[in-house]
N, C-alpha and C positions, 0 to 999 in steps of 0.2 A: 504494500500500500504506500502510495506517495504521500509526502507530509502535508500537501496543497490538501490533498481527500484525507487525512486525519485530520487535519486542522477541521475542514468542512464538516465532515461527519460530526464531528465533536460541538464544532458550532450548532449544526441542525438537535443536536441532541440537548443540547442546552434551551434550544429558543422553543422546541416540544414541549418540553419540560416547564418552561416558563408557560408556553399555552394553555397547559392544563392545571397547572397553576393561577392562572390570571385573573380569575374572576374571583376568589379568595383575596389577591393581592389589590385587587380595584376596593373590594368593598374596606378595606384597612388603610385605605389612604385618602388622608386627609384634607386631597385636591382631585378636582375631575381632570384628569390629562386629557389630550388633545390629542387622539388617534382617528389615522388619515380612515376616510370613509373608500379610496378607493387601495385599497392595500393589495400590490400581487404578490405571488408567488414566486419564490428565487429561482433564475435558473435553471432548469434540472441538468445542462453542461456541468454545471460547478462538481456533481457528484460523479461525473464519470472519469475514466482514469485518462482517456485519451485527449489531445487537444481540443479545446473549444472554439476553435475556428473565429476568434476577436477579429483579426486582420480581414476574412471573409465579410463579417459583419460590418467591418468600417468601408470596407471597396464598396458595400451594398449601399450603404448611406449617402455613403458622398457621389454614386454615381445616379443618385434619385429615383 
């Protein structure tokens, strides 16, 4: 396993974790935070082992 996909893995495993956490942790605080109404989902490249084609997606953009 590459340390890029441990680091990830470990990230995703964390913010899981806080997800099903969250609603515990919202009613224990003592300000309404401002979370975005349109919230996506990460990348599924970031978890795979092989390159995620960034350079592909920049030629795509800049050639409109």
């Amino acid at each position: 396993m590459t340390k890029r996909r441990a680091c990830l893995l470990a990230s995703w495993a964390f913010f899981y974790e806080l997800s099903v956490k969250l609603p515990d942790i919202l009613d224990q605080m003592e300000f309404v935070p401002h979370i975005a109404e349109n919230l996506k989902t990460m990348d599924e490249r970031l978890f795979r082992d092989e390159p995620m084609g960034l350079a592909q997606d920049i030629f795509e953009q800049q050639a409109g």
